[in-house]
C-alpha positions as CSV (number, residue, x, y, z in Angstrom):
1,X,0.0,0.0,0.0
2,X,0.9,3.4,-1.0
3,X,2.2,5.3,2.1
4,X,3.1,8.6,0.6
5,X,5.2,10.2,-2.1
6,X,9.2,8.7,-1.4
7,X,10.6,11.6,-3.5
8,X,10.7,14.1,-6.6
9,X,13.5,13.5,-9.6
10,X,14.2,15.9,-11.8
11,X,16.4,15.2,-15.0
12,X,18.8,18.7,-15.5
13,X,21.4,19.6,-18.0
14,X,23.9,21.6,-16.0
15,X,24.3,20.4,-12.3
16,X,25.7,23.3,-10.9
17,X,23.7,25.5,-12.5
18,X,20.4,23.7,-11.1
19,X,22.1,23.0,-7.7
20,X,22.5,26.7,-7.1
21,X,19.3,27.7,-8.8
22,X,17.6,24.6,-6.4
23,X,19.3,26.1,-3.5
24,X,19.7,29.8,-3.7
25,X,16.8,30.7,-5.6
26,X,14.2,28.5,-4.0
27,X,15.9,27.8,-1.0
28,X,16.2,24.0,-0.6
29,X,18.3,22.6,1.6
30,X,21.5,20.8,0.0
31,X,22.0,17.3,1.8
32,X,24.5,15.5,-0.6
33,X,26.2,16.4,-4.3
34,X,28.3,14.0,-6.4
35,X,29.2,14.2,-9.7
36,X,26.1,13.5,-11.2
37,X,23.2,14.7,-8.9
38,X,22.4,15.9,-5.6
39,X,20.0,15.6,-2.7
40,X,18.1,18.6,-1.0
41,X,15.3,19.2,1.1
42,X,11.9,20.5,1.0
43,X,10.8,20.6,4.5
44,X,10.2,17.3,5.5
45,X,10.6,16.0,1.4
46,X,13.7,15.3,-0.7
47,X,14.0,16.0,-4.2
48,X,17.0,14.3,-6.2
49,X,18.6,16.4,-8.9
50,X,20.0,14.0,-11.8
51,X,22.2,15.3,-14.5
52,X,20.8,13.5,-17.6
53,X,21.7,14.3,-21.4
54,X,18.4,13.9,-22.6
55,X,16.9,16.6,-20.4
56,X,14.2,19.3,-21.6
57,X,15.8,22.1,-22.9
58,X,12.4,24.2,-22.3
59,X,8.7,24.4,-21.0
60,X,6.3,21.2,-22.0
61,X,3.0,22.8,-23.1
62,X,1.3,20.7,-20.5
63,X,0.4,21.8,-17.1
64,X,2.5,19.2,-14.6
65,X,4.3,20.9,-12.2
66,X,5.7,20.8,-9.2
67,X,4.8,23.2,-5.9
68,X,6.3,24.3,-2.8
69,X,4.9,24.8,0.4
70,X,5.7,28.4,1.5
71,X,3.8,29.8,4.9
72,X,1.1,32.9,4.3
73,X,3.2,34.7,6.3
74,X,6.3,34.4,3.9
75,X,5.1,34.6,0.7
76,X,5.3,37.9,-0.6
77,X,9.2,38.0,0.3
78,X,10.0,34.3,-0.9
79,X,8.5,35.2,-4.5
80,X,9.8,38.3,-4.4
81,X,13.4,37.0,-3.9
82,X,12.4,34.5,-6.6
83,X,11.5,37.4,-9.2
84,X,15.0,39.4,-8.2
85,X,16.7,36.5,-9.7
86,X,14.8,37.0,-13.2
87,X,13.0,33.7,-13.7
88,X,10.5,33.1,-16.0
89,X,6.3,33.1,-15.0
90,X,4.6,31.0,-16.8
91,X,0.9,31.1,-15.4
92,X,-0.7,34.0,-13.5
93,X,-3.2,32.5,-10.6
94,X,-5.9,32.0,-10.7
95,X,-6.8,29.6,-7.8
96,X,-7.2,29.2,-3.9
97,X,-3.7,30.8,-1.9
98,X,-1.2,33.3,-3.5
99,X,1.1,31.3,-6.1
100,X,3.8,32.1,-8.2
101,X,4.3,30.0,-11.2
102,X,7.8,30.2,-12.7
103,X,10.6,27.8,-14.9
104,X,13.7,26.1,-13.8
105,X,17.0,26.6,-15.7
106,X,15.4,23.5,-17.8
107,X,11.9,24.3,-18.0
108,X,10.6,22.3,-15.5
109,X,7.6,23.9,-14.4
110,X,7.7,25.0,-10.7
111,X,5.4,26.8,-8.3
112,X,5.1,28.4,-5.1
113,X,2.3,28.1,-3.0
114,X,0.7,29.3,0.4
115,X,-2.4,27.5,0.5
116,X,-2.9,23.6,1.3
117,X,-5.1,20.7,0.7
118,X,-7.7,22.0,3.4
119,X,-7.5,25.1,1.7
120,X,-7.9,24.3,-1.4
121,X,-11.0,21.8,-0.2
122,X,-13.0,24.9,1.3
123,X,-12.9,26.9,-2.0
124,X,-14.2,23.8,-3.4
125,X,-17.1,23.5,-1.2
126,X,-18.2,26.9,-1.9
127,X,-17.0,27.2,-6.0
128,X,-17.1,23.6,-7.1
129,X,-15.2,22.3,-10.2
130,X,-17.0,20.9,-13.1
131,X,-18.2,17.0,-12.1
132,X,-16.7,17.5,-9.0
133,X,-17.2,14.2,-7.7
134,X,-16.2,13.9,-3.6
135,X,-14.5,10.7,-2.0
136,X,-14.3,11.6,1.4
């Protein structure tokens, strides 16, 4: 049985480049580097960093992405040192919770986010999706 999600991989063309972008511009926490990835922190998650030849060179047109956690309290300073560095947005919001939506060095879609599941749940309840269809 599924307990949770073990951890995030993300497939990068420069190492460095994406270890200091993964580090000082959205302020993971390094654990490990080697040659050929690295390991940092996103709160209590890890996310592995594997330099791979065959990575993206830009956005897919799709909407996967990965968020962030970031506290109310904290948000308007963690995107704005996000901005400062020059990324690129690639979605305004238009959801629950303030969100930033920007790119990676190799187009891996990223977001920051302050809301959370219970959040995001309420809104639901009183704007429901199309077919929402509730489980629990």
């Amino acid at each position: 049985m599924i307990s949770g999600i073990n951890h995030l991989t993300l497939a990068v063309r420069n190492l460095e480049r994406s270890f200091d972008f993964y580090t000082h511009v959205v302020g993971l926490e390094p654990i490990v580097k080697w040659a050929r990835g690295a390991y940092l922190l996103a709160g209590d998650d890890w996310i592995c960093l594997s330099l791979d030849d065959e990575t993206r060179s830009g956005p897919l047109p799709e909407y996967t992405h990965v968020a962030f956690n970031v506290d109310p309290e904290a948000f308007a300073s963690c995107a704005q040192a996000i901005l400062k560095q020059g990324v690129t947005v690639w979605k305004e919001n238009r959801s629950e919770g303030d969100s930033l939506y920007f790119l990676d060095p190799d187009g891996h879609k990223l977001e920051i986010h302050s809301g959370n599941l219970e959040s995001r749940l309420a809104e639901l309840r009183k704007s429901p999706y199309e077919g929402l269809e509730w489980f629990r």
